[in-house]
C-alpha positions in Angstrom: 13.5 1.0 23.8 15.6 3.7 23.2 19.6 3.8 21.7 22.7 4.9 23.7 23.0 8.6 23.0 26.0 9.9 20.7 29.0 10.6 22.8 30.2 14.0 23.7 33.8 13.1 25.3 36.4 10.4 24.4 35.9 6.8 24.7 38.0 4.4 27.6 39.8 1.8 26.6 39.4 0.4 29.6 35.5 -0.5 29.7 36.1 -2.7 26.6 38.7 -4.5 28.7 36.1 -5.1 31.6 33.7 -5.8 28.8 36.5 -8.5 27.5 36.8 -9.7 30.9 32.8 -10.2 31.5 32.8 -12.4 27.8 35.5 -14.5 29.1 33.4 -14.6 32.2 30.2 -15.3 30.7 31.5 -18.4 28.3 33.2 -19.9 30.7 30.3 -20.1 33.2 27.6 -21.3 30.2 30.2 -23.9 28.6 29.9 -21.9 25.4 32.2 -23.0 22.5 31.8 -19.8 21.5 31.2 -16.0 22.8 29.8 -13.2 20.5 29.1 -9.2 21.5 27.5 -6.5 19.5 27.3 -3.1 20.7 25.1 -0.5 18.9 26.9 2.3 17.4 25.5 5.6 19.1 23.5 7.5 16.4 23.2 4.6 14.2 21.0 1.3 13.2 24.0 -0.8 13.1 24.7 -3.5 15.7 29.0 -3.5 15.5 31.4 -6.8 17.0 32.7 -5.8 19.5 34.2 -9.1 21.3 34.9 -12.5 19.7 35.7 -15.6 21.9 36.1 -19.1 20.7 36.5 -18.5 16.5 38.7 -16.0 14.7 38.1 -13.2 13.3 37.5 -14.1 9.5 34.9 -16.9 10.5 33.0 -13.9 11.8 33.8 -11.2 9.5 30.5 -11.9 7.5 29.1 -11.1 10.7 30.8 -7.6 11.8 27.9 -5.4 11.3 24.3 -6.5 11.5 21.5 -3.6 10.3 19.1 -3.7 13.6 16.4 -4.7 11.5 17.9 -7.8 9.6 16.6 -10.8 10.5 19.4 -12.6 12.3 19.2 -13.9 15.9 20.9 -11.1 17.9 19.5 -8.3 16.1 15.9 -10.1 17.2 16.5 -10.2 19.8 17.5 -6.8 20.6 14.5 -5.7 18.9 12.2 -7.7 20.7 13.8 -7.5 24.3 14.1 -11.4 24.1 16.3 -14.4 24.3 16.4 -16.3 20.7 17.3 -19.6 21.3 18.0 -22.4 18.6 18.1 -25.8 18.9 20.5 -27.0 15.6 21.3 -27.2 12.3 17.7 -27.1 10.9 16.5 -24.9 13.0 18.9 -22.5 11.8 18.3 -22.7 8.5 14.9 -22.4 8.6 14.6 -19.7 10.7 17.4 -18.0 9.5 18.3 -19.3 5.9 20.6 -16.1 5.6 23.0 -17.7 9.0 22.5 -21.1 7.3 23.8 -19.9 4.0 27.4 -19.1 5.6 27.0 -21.5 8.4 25.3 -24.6 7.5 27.3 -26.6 10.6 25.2 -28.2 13.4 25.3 -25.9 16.5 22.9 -24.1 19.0 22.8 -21.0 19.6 21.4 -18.3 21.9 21.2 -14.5 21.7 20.3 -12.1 24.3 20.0 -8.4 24.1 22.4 -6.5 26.3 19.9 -3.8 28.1 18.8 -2.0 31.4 15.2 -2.1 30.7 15.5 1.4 29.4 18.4 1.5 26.7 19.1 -1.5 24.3 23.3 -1.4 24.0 24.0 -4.5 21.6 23.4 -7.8 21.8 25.0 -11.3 23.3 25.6 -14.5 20.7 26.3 -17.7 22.1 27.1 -21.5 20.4 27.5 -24.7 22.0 27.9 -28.1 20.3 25.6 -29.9 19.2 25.4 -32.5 22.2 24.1 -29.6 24.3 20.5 -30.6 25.6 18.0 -28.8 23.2 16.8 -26.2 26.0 19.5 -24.0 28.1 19.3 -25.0 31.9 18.5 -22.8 34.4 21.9 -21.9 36.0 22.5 -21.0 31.9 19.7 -18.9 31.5 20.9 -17.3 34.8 24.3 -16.7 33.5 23.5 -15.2 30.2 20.8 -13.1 32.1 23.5 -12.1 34.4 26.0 -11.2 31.7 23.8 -8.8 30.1 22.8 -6.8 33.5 26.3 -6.8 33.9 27.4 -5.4 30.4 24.3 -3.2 30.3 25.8 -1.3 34.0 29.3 -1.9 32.1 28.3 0.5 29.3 26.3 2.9 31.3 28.7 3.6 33.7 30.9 4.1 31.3 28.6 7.0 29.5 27.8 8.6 32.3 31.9 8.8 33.4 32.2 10.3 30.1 34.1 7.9 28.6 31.7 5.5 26.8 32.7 2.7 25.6 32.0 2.1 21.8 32.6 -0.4 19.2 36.3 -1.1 18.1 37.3 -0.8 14.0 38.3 -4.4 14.5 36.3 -6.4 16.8 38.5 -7.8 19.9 39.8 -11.7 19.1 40.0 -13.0 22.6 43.0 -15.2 23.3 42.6 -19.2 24.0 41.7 -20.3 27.6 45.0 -21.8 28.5 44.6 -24.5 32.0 48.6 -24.5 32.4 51.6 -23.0 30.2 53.9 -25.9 30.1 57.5 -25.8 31.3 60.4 -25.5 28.6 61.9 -28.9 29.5 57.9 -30.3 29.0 57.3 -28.4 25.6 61.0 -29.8 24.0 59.4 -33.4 25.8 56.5 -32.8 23.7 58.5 -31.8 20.3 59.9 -34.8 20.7 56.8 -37.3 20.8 55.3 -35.5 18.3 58.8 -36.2 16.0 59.0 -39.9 16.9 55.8 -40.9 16.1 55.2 -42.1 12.4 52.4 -40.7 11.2 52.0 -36.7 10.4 50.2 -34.4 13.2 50.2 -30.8 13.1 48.2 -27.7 14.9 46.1 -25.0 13.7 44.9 -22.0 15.9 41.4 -20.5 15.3 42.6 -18.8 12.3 43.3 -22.0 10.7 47.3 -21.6 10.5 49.7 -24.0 11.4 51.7 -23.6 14.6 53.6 -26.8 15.0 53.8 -29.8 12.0 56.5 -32.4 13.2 58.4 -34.1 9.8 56.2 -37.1 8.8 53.7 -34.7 8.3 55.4 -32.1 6.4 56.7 -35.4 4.0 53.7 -36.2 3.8 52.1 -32.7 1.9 55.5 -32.6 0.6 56.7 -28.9 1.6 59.0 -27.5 4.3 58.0 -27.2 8.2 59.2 -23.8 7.4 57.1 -22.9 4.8 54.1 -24.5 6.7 54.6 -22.5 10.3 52.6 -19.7 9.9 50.5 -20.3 7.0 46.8 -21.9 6.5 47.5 -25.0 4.3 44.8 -24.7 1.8 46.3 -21.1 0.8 50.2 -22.8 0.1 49.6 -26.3 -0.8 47.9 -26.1 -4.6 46.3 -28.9 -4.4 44.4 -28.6 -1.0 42.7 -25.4 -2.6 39.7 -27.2 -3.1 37.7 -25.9 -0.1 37.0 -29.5 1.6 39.9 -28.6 4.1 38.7 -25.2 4.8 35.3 -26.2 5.3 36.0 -28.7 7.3 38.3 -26.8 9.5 35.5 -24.4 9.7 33.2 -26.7 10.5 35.4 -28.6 13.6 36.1 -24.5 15.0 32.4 -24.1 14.9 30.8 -27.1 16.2 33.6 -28.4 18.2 32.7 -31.6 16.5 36.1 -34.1 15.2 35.8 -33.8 11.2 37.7 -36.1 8.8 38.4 -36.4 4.9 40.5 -37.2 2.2 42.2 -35.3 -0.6 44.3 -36.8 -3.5 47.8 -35.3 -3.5 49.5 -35.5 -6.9 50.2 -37.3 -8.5 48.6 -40.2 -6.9 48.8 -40.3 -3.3 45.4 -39.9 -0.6 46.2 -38.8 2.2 43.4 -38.6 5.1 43.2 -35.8 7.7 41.3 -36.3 11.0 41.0 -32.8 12.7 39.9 -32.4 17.0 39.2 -29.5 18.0 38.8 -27.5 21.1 38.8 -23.8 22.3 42.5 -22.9 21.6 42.7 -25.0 17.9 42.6 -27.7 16.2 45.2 -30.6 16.1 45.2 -32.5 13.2 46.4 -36.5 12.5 47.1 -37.0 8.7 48.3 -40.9 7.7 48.3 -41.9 4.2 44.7 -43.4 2.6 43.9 -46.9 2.3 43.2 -48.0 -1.3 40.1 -48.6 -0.5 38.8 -45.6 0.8 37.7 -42.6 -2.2 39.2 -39.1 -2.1 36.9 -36.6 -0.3 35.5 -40.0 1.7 34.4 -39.0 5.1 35.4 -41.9 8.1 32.6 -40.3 9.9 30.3 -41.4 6.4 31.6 -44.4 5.2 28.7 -44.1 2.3 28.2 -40.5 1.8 26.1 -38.9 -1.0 27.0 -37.2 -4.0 25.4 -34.0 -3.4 27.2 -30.9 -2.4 27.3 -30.4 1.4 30.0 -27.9 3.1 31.9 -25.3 1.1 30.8 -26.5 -1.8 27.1 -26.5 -1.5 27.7 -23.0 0.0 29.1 -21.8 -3.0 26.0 -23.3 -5.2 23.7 -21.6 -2.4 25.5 -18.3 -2.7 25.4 -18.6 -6.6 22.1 -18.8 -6.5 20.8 -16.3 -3.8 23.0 -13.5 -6.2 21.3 -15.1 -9.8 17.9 -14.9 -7.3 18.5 -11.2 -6.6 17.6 -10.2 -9.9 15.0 -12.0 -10.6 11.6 -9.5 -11.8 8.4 -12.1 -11.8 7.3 -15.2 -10.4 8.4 -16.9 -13.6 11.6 -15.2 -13.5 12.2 -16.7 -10.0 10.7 -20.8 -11.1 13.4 -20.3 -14.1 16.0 -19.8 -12.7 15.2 -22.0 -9.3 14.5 -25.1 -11.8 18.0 -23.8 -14.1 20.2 -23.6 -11.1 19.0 -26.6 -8.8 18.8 -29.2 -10.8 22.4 -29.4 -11.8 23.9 -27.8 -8.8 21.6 -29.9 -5.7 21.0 -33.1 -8.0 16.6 -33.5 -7.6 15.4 -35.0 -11.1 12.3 -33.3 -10.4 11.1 -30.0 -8.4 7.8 -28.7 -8.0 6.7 -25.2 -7.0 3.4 -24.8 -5.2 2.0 -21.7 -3.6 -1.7 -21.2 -1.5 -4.1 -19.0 -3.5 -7.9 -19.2 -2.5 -8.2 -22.7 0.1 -5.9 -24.2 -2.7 -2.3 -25.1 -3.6 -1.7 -24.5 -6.9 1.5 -25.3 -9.1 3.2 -22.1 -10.0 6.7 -23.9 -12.2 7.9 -27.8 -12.0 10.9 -29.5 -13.9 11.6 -33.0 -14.7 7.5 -33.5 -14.0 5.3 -35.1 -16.5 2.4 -32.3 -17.1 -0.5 -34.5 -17.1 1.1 -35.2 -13.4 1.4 -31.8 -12.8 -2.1 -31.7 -13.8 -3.7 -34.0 -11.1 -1.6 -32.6 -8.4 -3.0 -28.6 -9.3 -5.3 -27.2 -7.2 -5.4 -29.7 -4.4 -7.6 -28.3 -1.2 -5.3 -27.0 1.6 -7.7 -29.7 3.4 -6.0 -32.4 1.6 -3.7 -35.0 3.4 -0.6 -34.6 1.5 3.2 -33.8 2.4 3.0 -30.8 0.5 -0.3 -29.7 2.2 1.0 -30.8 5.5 4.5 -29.1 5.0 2.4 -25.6 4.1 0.3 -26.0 7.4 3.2 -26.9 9.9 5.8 -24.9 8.3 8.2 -28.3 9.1 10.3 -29.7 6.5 9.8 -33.8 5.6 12.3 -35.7 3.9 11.7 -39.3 2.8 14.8 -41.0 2.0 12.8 -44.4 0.0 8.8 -44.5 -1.4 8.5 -47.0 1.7 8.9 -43.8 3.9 6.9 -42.0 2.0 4.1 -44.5 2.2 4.2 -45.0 6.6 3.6 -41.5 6.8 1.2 -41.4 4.3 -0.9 -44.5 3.7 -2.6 -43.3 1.0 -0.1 -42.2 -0.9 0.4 -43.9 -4.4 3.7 -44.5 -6.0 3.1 -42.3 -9.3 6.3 -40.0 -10.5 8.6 -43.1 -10.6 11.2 -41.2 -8.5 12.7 -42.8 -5.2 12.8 -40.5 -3.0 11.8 -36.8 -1.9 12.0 -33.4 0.1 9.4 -31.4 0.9 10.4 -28.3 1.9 8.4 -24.7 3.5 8.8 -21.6 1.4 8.5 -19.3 4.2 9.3 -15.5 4.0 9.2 -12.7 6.5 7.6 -15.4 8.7 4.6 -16.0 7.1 4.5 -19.7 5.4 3.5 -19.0 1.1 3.8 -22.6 -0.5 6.0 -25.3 -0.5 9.2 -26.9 -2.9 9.1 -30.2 -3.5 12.6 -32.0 -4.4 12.1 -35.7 -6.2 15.3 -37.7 -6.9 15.7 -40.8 -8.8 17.8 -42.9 -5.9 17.3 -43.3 -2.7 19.0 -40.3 -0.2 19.9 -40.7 3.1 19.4 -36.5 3.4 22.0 -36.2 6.3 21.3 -33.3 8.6 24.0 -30.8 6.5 22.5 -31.6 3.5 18.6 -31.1 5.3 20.0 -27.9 6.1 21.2 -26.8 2.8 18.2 -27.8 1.2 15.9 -26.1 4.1 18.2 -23.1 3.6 17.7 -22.9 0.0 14.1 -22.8 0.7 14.3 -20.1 2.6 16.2 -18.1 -0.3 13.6 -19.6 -2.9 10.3 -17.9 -0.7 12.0 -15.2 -0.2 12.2 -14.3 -4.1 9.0 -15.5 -4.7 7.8 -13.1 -2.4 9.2 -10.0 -4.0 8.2 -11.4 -7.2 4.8 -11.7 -6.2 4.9 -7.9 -5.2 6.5 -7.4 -8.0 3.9 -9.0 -10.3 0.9 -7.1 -8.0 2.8 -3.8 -8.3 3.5 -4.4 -12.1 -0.1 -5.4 -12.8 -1.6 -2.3 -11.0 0.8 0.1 -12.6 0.1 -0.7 -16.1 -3.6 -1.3 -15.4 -3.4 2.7 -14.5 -1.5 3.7 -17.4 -4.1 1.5 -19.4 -6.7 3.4 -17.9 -5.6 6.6 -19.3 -4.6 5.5 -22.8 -7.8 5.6 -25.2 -9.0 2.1 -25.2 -9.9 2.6 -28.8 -9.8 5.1 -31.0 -12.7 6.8 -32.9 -13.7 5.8 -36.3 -13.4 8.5 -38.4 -14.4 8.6 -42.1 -11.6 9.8 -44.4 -8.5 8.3 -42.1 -7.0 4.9 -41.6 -5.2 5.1 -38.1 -3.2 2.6 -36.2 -1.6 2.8 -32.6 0.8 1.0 -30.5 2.1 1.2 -27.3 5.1 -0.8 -25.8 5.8 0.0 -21.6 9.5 -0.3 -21.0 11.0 -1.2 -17.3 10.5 -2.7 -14.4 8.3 -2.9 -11.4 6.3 0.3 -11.1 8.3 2.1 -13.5 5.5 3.2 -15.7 5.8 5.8 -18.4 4.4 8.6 -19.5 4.0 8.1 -23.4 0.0 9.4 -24.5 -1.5 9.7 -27.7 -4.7 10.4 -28.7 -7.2 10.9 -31.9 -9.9 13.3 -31.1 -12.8 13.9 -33.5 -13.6 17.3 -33.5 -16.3 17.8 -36.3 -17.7 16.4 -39.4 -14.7 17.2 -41.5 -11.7 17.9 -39.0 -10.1 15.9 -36.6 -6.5 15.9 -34.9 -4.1 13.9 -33.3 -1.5 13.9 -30.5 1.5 12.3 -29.3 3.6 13.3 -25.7 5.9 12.0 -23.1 5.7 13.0 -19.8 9.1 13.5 -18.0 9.8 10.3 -15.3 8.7 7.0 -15.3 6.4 6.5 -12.2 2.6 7.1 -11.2 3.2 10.8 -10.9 4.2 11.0 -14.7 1.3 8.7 -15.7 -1.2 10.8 -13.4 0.0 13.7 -15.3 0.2 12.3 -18.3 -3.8 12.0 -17.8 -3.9 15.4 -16.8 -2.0 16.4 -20.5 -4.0 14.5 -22.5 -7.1 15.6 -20.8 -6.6 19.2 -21.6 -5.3 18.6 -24.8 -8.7 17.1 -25.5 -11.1 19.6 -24.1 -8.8 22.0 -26.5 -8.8 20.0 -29.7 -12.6 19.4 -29.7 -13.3 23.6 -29.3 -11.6 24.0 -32.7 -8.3 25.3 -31.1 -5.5 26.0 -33.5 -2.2 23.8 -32.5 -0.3 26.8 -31.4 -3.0 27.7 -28.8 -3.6 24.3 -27.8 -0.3 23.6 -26.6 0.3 27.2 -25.2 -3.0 26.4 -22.7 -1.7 23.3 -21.8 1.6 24.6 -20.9 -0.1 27.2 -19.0 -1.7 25.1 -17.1 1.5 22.3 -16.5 3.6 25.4 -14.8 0.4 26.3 -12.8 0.8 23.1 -11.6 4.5 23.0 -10.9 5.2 19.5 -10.2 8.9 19.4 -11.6 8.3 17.5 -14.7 8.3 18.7 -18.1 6.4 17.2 -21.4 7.1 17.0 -25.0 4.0 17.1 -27.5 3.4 16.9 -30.8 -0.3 18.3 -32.0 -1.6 18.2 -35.0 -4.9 19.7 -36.7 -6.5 17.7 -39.7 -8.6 19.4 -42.5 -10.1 16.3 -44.2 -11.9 18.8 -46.5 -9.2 20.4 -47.4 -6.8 17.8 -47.3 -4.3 19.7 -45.3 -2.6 19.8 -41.9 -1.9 21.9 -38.9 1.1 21.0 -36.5 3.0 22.4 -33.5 5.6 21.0 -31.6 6.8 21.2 -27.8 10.2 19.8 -27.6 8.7 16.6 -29.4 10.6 14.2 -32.0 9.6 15.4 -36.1 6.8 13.2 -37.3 7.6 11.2 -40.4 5.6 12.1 -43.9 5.5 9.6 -46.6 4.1 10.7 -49.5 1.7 9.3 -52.1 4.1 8.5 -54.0 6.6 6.9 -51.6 8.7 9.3 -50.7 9.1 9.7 -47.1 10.5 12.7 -45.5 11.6 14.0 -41.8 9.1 17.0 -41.3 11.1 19.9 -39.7 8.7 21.2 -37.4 9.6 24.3 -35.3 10.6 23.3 -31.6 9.2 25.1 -29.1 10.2 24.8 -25.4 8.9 22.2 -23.9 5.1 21.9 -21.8 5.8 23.0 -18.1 8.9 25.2 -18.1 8.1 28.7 -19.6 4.4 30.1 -19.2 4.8 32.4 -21.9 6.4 30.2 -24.5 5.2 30.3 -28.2 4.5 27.5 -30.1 4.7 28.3 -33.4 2.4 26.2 -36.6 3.2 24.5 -39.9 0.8 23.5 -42.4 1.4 20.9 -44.7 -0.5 19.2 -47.8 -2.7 15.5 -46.8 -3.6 14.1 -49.9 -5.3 10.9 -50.0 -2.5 7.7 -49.6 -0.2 10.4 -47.0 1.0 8.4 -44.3 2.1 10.5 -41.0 3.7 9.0 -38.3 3.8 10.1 -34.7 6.2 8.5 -32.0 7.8 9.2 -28.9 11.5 9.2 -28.6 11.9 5.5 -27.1 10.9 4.5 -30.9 14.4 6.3 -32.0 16.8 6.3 -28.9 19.3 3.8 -27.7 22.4 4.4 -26.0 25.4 5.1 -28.5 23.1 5.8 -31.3 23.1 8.8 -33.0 18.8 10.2 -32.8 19.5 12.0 -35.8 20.7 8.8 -37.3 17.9 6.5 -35.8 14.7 8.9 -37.1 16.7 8.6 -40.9 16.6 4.8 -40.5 12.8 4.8 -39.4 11.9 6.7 -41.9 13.5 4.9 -44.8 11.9 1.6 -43.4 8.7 3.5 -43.8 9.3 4.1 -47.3 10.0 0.6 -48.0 6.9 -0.6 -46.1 4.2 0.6 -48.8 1.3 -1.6 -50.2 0.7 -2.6 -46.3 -2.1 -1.9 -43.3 -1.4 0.5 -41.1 -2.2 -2.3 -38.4 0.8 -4.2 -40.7 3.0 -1.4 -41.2 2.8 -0.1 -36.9 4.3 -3.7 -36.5 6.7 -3.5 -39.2 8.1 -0.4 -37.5 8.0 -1.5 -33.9 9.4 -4.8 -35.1 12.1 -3.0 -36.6 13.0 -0.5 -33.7 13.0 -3.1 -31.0 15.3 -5.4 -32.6 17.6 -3.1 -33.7 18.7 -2.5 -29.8 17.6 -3.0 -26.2 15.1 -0.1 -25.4 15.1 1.5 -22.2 11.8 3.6 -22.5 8.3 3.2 -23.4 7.2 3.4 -26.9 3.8 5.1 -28.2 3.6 5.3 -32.2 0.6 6.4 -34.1 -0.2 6.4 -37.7 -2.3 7.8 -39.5 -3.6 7.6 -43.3 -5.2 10.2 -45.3 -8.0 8.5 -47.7 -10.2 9.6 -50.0 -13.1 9.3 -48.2 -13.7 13.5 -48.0 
């Protein structure tokens, strides 16, 4: 289906009139509470608001631009050519745990894409209460088919007049449905009811503010009428700043639902707010709280739980989705699942299960005995269990006692002493990957809000998971191909006592391209070498290979450091592929006890002496491998006598941010003086030990040693 094409002439404001007129149309004829429009911006992926009927517009702002390939209802459904219809609150959520995050209210919604057959324009969003019947009728289907025809011939006509209409900066609040404006002498009629009665009433428009409070109610939040008109109450009266008023004002807007509560105003009066809302606001009744009756007490749940629902379970949700977004690793993700919901959502227990191989196997648990966690591993996806069950259906199952539990399941047996439990889909780019299972320690009544937020939070769970997974497949195959082209061991050679270590720094596929190597080359010479690839992905480590390769088929011809490096950077700029190396060769005489080295751009090797006494060795820089053909690498030679310790590292060993390198390689190498009488397998710990708790390190680390003995 193809976009509108980027307009060549000015837009009308008059087609988004006509398009404002078909919205108002189009809600009134379904019985909507609510009327949404997208239009695609031409030239771009992004589905824009264009029209909002029925909320205002900061309920919607998180909603203003939709990416056409997020997975929300109307961009779906534009995608796919096809109405999206759902049927409530838990639906929603576990469908679309990202809507459910910001609305986790009980509505149903449809959304329709607005198209010709040809050209996809936007999109149509509609909500009705939830006493809708769970299907649209047929004369609604017919009306929301007809808006969008309608629009879709809107918006071409437009283009083709040349004067298309597109997407406002600010999407177009549509005013109230009004059935009569009252006369003056009614309206003063009305001021005065509203002033005789004794309890408080006031009235907020979609926006939440107040438009008329009469005195009892003013004396009753203790502020001015004046100070009220105008303003949302939570944002001037301190103590309603807790968001129980907004979300409940949010919630009535939404779902067209009555909503009630009660707040404590200091010092020590409740007052209780009953809010009824329709398409033009909300009028609100507020009468001072019985004794009897808690702050924050719903009417509407005379017994309600403890556990976050509303605003404030949307903040815990939020908190976690943002601590969820950095999580690198499957265990990364059970951490902080098990850290953040148990406090913040109230289970005792949680268990994380995913399918692997006809199996369901526990991944992380909390508040679970192990040797519990132990039976339940590994159960057969053939098994008839509510976790199994909740895998294969993709359905969520809540059993508020065990005695629940135990009619659905007959042979279930009362073993983790909790009372009751949640077992919840982990579902993620609609594909169903294991299952979370919530145990508390009382009984719940899990009301639909709260089944939502916990369905929700599922959804936010598997979709970690899921990029942790990748993360850990990615992660696994990345190092297993730097692995592969690291020496698995290194040679045994008689007259040197060598010891190597290699420490890969990052994330994901960030793979680096540290190499070092120990290449026999006859009876009585050998040599070593130590490089760093440029970049930290597979096309370092793959040339990396490609280095160390030809630094090998070099080395064992008897080629003098100088050359060896001058060949390999012959062949790197032969190769051009951008990236540069630094290498460090070196050529041992075992009979002679002495040493050849050359450096490309590579970090000084450290020389401690027989005697202790450990030096930086100077050697010449040249340029490093890959940027000059012609460059000259020019050769050292230094005295190995038996006990000489050399040590070769790459620059991650040495370099942190705000540290001085110069600095860094004189620390190293006094803790390599001080580290004598040991291994070399003791004394490579010792030093990476030493480097890596000094400071964070944001690159890999190869280090090799290497002991002269007097074995020639």
């Amino acid at each position: 289906m193809q976009q509108p094409a980027p307009p060549d002439s000015v837009p009308d404001p008059g087609g988004l009139e006509q398009l404002n007129a078909a919205v108002a149309d189009i809600v009134q004829d379904s019985g909507a509470s609510v009327g949404l429009v997208y239009l695609l911006a031409p030239g771009e992926r992004v589905l824009r608001l264009a029209v909002v009927s029925g909320v205002s517009q900061q309920i919607a702002a998180p909603w203003a631009r939709i990416d056409v390939g997020a997975p929300i209802p109307v961009a779906d459904a534009m995608r796919e050519g096809r109405l999206v219809w759902l049927s409530g609150q838990e639906e929603v959520a576990r469908r679309y745990p990202r809507l459910g995050l910001v609305l986790p209210y009980d509505f149903m919604l449809a959304a329709a894409p607005i198209t010709d057959g040809t050209t996809a324009w936007g999109g149509l969003v509609l909500l009705w209460p939830i006493w809708h019947p769970p299907q649209l009728s047929r004369s609604e289907s017919d009306a929301v088919s007809a808006f969008c025809r309608r629009a879709a011939l809107l918006l071409q006509r437009a283009t083709d007049s040349g004067h298309p209409v597109l997407p406002p900066e600010k999407p177009r609040v549509l005013p109230p449905p009004r059935p009569r404006a009252p006369e003056r002498a009614e309206a003063l009629a009305a001021v005065d009811f509203a002033e005789r009665l004794p309890m408080g009433c006031c009235a907020l428009d979609l926006d939440g503010r107040i438009t008329f409070i009469n005195t009892a109610a003013a004396d009753l939040v203790g502020a001015g009428a004046a100070v009220l008109r105008g303003a949302r109450p939570w944002e001037v009266l301190l103590w309603l700043h807790e968001p129980v008023f907004e979300d409940r004002y949010r919630a009535a807007v939404v779902t067209r639902q009555p909503m009630s509560f009660t707040v404590l105003r200091p010092p020590d009066t409740s007052l209780t707010f009953h809010l009824f809302p329709d398409g033009s606001g909300v009028s609100v009744h507020i009468t001072p709280a019985s004794t009897k009756q808690a702050p924050n007490a719903s009417r509407q749940q005379p017994q309600p739980s403890a556990e976050p629902t509303g605003a404030t379970a949307l903040y815990h949700l939020m908190h976690l989705a943002a601590t969820l977004t950095e999580a690198v690793g499957t265990k990364e993700v059970v951490d902080l699942v098990a850290d953040q919901m148990v406090p913040a959502f109230g289970p005792q227990a949680l268990a994380l299960m995913t399918a692997e191989e006809g199996r369901l196997h526990i991944i992380g648990y909390r508040g679970y005995a192990a040797e519990l966690m132990d039976h339940f591993d590994a159960v057969p996806l053939t098994s008839s269990t509510p976790a199994v069950r909740v895998l294969a259906t993709g359905v969520p199952s809540f059993f508020a006692t065990f005695a629940d539990l135990k009619r659905a399941y007959s042979p279930a047996v009362h073993q983790d002493n909790m009372a009751a439990w949640a077992f919840l889909p982990l579902i993620a780019s609609g594909r169903i990957i294991g299952s979370l299972v919530l145990a508390y320690d009382q009984p719940q009544s899990f009301t639909p809000a709260e089944r939502a937020v916990l369905t929700s939070l599922a959804g936010l769970i598997a979709q970690a998971l899921d990029r942790a997974r990748l993360y850990d497949t990615k992660h696994q195959l990345a190092h297993a191909l730097q692995s592969s082209l690291l020496p698995r061991t290194l040679p045994r050679i008689h007259g040197l006592d060598v010891a190597a270590r290699y420490l890969p720094a990052g994330r994901g596929m960030d793979i680096g391209g540290d190499f070092y190597d120990l290449i026999r080359c006859d009876e009585t010479t050998a040599a070593v070498a130590i490089g760093d690839v440029q970049g930290h992905n597979v096309t370092a480590a793959a040339l990396m290979g490609q280095v160390r390769t030809a630094v090998h088929a070099h080395a064992t011809v008897g080629t003098p450091p100088g050359d060896v490096l001058a060949r390999t950077n012959r062949l790197l700029t032969d190769l051009d592929t951008g990236l540069f190396t630094s290498c460090l060769y070196a050529h041992l005489d075992l009979g002679r006890h002495r040493a050849h080295l050359a450096s490309a751009g590579h970090p000084p090797p450290l020389l401690r002496h027989p005697d202790g006494h450990t030096e930086v060795l100077h050697v010449p820089p040249g340029l490093l491998l890959g940027i000059e053909p012609d460059a000259d690498y020019p050769t050292i030679e230094i005295p190995l006598p038996p006990g000489t310790v050399l040590a070769l590292y790459t620059d991650g060993l040495v370099e942190t941010p705000g540290t001085d390198i110069d600095e860094a390689t004189a620390d190293l190498a006094h803790q390599l003086e001080q580290a004598q009488d040991r291994t070399m397998e003791a004394l490579a710990e010792t030093l990476i030990h030493y480097a890596t708790k000094s400071a964070p390190r944001h690159d890999d680390i190869a280090l090799l040693l290497i002991q002269a003995s007097a074995g020639q």
